[in-house]
C-alpha positions in Angstrom: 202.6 149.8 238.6 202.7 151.8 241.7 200.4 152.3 244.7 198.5 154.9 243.3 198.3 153.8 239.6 194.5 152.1 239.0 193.4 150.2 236.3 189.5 150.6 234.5 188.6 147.5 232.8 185.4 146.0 231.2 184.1 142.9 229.5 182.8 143.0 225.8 182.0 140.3 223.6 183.0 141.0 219.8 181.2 139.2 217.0 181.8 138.7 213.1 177.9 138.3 212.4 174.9 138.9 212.9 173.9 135.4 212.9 175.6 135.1 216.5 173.5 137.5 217.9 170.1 136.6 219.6 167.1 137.3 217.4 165.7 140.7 218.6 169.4 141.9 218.8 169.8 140.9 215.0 166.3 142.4 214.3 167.5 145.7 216.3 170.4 145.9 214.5 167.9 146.0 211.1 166.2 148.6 212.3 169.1 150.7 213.4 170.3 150.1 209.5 166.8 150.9 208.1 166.9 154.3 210.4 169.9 155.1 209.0 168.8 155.8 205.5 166.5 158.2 206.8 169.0 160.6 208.7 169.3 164.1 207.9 172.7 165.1 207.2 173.1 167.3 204.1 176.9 168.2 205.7 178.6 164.9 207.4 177.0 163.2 205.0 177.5 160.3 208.0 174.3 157.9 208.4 173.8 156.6 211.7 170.8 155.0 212.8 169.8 153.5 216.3 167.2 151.0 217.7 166.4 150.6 221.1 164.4 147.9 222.9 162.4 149.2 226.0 161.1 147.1 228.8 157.8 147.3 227.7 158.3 145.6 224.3 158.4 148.6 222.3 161.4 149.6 219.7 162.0 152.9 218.8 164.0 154.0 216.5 166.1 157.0 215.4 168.5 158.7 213.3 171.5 161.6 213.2 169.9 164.9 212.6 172.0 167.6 211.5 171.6 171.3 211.4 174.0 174.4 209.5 174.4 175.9 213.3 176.2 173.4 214.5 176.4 171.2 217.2 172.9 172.3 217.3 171.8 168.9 215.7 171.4 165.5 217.5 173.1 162.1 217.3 171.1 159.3 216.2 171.2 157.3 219.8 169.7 160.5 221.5 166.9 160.7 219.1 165.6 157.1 219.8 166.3 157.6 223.6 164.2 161.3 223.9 161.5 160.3 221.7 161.3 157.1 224.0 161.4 159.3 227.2 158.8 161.3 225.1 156.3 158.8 224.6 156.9 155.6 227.5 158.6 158.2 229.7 158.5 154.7 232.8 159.6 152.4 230.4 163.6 151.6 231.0 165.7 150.4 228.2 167.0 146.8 227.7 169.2 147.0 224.9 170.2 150.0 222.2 172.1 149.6 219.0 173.9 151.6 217.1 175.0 151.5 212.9 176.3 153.7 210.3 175.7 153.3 206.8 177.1 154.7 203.4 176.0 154.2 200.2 172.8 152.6 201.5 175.4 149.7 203.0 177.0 149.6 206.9 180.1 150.4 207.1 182.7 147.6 208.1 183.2 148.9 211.8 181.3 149.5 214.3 180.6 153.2 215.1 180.6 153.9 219.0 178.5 156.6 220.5 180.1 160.2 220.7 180.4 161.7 224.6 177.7 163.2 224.3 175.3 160.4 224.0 177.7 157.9 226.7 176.7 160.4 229.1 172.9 160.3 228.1 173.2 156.8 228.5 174.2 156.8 232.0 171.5 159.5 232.8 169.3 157.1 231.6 170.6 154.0 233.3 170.7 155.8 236.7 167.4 157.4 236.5 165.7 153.6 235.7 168.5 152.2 238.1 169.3 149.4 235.2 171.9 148.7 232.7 171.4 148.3 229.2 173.6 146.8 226.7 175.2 148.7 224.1 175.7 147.0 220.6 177.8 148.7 218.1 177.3 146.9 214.7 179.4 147.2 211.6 179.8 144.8 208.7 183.3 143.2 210.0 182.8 143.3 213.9 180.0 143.8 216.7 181.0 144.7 219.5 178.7 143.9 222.8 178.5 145.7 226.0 176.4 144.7 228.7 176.4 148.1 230.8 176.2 151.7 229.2 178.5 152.9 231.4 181.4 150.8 230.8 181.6 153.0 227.9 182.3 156.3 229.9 184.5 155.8 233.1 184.3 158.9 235.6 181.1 160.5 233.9 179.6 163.2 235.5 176.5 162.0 238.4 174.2 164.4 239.7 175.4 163.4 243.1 178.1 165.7 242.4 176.0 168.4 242.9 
């Protein structure tokens, strides 16, 4: 390594089940699935649903949304997050999870957000100035992060500006 080579690393926890999650993760993670088979995507044909915990208690949920001009649809973690900012725009999220599903079942990895939303996440985390974790379920492994932006090293800030 030399002087000026730098290293970015993160903790995550992994999982094989469900069962080793806490209760409301395990219940997100449901309603993530359950969100899922509700997503609009006539041309991906990918389901991916999201559930997000805020401070205030509430869960909102949300699913991929496609459109024929594309990229002019929107990824199933930024629909739970805007409706949330919609309708509890004070209320900072705890935790957000994230699934895809075919055939009605998840798939066996986890799916992790797109750029896109990583960068939403941080927006969000900086304008409530707290982390949230980040679970990506799928039926083999969950994988656990407890800060959003661990997931997007050297993101764009507004302090740039």
């Amino acid at each position: 390594m030399t002087k000026n080579e730098k290293y970015i690393q993160f903790p995550y926890r992994e999982y094989t089940s469900t069962a080793q999650l806490n209760q409301q993760e395990e219940k997100l993670i449901e309603l993530a699935v359950e969100a899922s088979f509700m997503a609009y995507n006539p041309y991906s044909k990918f389901n991916v649903g999201a559930a997000l915990l805020l401070d205030n208690g509430k869960i909102i949920t949300g699913n991929n949304q496609e459109n024929a001009a594309y990229p002019s649809g929107l990824c199933a973690e930024r629909v739970a997050l805007f409706y949330a900012s919609s309708q509890y725009p004070e209320a900072a999220v705890r935790i957000l999870a994230v699934v895809a599903t075919k055939n009605r079942q998840v798939i066996d990895m986890p799916v992790p957000p797109c750029g896109s939303c990583r960068q939403v996440f941080i927006e969000w985390e900086n304008r409530f100035k707290k982390p949230f974790a980040v679970i990506m379920a799928g039926k083999e492994k969950i994988i656990k992060v407890e800060k959003a932006e661990w997931l997007m090293p050297f993101s764009f800030q507004s302090d740039f500006l």
